[in-house]
N, C-alpha and C positions, 0 to 999 in steps of 0.2 A: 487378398487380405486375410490374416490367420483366422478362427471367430479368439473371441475372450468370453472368458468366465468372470460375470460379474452377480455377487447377490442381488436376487432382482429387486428387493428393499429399497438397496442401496442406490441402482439405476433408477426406483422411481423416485428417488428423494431428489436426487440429484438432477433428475430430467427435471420435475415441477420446480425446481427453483432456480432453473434456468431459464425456462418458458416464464415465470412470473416477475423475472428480475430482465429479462430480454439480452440473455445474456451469451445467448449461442443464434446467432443469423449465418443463414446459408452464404457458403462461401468461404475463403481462405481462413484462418487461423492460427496463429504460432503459439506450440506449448511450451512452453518452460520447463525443461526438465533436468534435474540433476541427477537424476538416478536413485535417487533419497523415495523411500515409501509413498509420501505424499504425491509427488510429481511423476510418480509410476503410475497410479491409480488412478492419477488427473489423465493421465493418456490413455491408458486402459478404457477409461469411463466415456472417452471422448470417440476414442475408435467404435466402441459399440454403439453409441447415439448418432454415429455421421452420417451412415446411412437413411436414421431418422431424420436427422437434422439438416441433411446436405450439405455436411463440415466435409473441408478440403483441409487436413491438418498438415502440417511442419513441425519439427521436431524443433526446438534450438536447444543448446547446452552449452554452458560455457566453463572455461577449467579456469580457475583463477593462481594456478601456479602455488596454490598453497601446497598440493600437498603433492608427493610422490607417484600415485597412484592416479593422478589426474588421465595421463594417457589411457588408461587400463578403464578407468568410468566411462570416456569418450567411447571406448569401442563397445560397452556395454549400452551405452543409451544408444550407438547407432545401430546396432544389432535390434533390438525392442522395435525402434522406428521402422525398421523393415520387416519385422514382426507383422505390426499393424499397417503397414505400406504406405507409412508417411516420410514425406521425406525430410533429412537432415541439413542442418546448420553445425560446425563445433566453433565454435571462438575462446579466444586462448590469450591474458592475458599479455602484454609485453613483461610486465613484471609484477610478482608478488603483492597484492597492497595491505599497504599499513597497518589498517584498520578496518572496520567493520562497514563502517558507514562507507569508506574508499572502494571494500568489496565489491556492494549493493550496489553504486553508480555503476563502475566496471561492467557489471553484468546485466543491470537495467540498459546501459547505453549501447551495449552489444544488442538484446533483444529490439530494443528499438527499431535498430537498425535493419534486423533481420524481417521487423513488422513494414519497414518503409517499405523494404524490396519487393513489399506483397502488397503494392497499393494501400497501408496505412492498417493491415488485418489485425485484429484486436490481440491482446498478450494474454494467454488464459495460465495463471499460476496456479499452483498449489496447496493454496493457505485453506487450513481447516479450519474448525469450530474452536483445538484447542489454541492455534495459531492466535486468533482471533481474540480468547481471555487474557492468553499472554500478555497481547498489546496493549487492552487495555488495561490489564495489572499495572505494565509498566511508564505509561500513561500517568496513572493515576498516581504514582511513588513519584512522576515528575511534578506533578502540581498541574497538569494538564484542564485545560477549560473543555469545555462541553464540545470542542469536537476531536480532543483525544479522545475523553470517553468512546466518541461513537467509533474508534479503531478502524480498522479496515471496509471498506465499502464493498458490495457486491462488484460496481463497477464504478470504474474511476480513470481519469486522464488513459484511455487507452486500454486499460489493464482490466478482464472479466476475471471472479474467483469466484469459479463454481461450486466448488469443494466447501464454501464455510458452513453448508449447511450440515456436514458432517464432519466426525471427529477423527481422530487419529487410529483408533480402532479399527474403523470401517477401513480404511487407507491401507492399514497395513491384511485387513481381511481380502482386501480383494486380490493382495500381490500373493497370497498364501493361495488363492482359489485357481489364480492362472502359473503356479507354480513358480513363481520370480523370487530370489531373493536379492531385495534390493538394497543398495547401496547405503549404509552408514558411516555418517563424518562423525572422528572421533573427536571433533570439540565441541561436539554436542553432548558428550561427559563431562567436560569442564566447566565446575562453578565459578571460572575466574568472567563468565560473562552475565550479567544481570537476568536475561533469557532463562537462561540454565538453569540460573537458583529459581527463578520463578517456576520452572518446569518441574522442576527436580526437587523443589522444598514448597516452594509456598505452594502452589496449587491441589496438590497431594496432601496438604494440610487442610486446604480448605475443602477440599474431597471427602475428608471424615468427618464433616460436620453435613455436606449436602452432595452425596455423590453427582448428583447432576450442576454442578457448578459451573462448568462451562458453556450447559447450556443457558443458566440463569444468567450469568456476565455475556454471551450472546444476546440476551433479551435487552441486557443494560443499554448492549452496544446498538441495539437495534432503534430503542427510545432515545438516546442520546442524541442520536444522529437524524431523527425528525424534529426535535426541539433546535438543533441546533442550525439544521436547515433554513425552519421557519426564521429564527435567529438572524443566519447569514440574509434572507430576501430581504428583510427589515433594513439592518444596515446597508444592502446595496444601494435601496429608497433613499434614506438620508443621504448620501453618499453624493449619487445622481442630483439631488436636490440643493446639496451644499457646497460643490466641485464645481468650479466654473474658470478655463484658461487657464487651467494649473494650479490653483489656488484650492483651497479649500476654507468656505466661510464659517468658525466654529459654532457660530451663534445661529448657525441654519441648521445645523445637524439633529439636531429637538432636545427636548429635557430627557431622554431616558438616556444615563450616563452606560450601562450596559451596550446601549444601541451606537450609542456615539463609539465606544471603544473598540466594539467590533467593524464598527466604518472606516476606523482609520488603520483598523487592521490591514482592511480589505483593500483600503487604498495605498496603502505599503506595498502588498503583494503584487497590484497590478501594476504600480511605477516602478518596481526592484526586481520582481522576480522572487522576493526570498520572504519566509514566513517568519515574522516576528513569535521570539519564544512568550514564555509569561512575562519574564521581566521586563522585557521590551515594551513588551503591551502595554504593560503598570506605564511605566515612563514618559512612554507616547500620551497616555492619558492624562500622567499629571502635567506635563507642560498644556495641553488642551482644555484643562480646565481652568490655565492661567490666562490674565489678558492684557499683562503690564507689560508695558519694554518688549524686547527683544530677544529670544533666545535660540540657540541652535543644539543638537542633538545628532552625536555620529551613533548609528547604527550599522546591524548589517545587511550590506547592498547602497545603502545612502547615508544624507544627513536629512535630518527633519527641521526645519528653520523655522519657526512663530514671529511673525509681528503683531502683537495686540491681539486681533481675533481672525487674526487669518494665518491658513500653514500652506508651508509648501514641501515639495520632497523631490530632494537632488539625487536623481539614484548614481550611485558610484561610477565613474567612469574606467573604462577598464584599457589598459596603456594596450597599444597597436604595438606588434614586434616589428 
């Protein structure tokens, strides 16, 4: 294995918030890498802890057929991977997608996949500190509740992000220290994506009022997502307590209408699969707070049906080819 040049700063910020978030256990790992700064740095950083840590790393990358130059990155992240003596995965789209959100499945269900083949080994990405204000900027322009705020998790369904403890800075310092230059997608110039302009206008703005901004919106994101933790245990209680044979008894759930909303959130998610947005939320709530007659509600992934004080939820059936 080559050594890497990492600021030792940098490695001990990154070591202690891994050991305190339990984010790095001996044994297999798949990095996520695109070739982009961030996810250079995240394997950089990873290769010189594994012998600390007894990390067995895997490379994944996946080209999503956007752009011309996909092949050319591929043979760059496998080149780096043998670098560090981990080995590679490439996955390659079937075709182009759409959109953005279409990207992100594409390439999450690729790494999945490459985690199954490794007995289930956790996905370590490359989201930074400033990744992390983004989210929650963008978040918060949606009308997002208390656990947009709290933005990305250290660890989550699968997925370790050891890097949030650091910024984009440090990311592109370490690729400079081990002599890499790493890969730039060029629509990440373009304001025609909300990301962009937050990256590129609004964060930069709010820079010259408190240079350390990303670390304070990290702090947001950090209280957000304890309040709302406590938050989600509360509604699981009601939940467990009002759920009985399918049903749900509205008049069990308790008087905290907060508590209740985020119950039937909860129990949206766990009968459909799919995360009701704000509007949804509202909706679900105000039928919940009615207890006359009968009424029904298409959503997405189901319908949500009321009689009186009791609901039920049909989640969508999905037609067999």
């Amino acid at each position: 294995m080559a050594s890497t040049k990492i600021p030792p700063q940098v490695r001990e910020i990154v070591r202690r918030y891994a050991l305190e978030h339990d984010l790095l256990r001996p044994g297999a790992i798949v990095v996520a890498v695109s070739g982009g700064a961030d996810s250079t740095a995240l394997l950089l950083l990873l290769a010189d802890l594994a012998a600390d840590l007894a990390l067995v790393l895997n490379v994944a990358h996946f080209d999503h057929r956007i752009r011309k130059t996909g092949s050319r990155e591929a043979r760059s992240v496998s080149e780096l991977a043998a670098r560090v003596g981990a080995t590679v995965r490439i996955g390659r789209a079937e075709t182009a997608p759409k959109s953005e959100d279409e990207a992100r499945d594409a390439r999450y269900a690729f790494l999945r996949r490459v985690a199954a083949e490794r007995n289930g080994a956790p996905i370590a990405t490359g989201h930074t500190r400033d990744d992390q204000a983004e989210t929650v900027l963008l978040h918060l322009t949606r009308g997002s509740g208390l656990a947009g705020l709290a933005g990305m998790r250290p660890s989550r369904d699968g997925v370790v992000r050891p890097l949030l403890c650091i910024g984009r800075a440090e990311t592109v310092a370490v690729c400079r220290a081990n002599g890499i230059a790493p890969i730039e997608d060029p629509s990440n110039r373009s304001l025609a994506y909300a990301r962009n302009r937050i990256r590129r206008k609004v964060l930069p703005e709010l820079a010259a009022i408190d240079p350390q901004v990303t670390t304070a919106i990290a702090r947001l994101a950090d209280a957000a997502a304890e309040v709302a933790s406590s938050h989600r245990d509360r509604a699981a209680e009601a939940l467990d307590r009002a759920a009985s044979d399918g049903a749900i008894d509205l008049d069990r759930l308790g008087g905290d209408p907060a508590v209740a909303k985020e119950a039937l959130a909860l129990a949206w998610e766990r009968v459909t699969g799919r995360v009701l947005s704000a509007r949804h939320r509202e909706a679900v709530a105000e039928q919940a707070a009615r207890r006359d007659g009968r009424a029904a509600l298409d959503l997405p992934g189901g319908r949500l049906v009321r009689d009186r004080a009791t609901l039920h939820i049909e989640p969508r059936r999905v037609a067999s080819s």
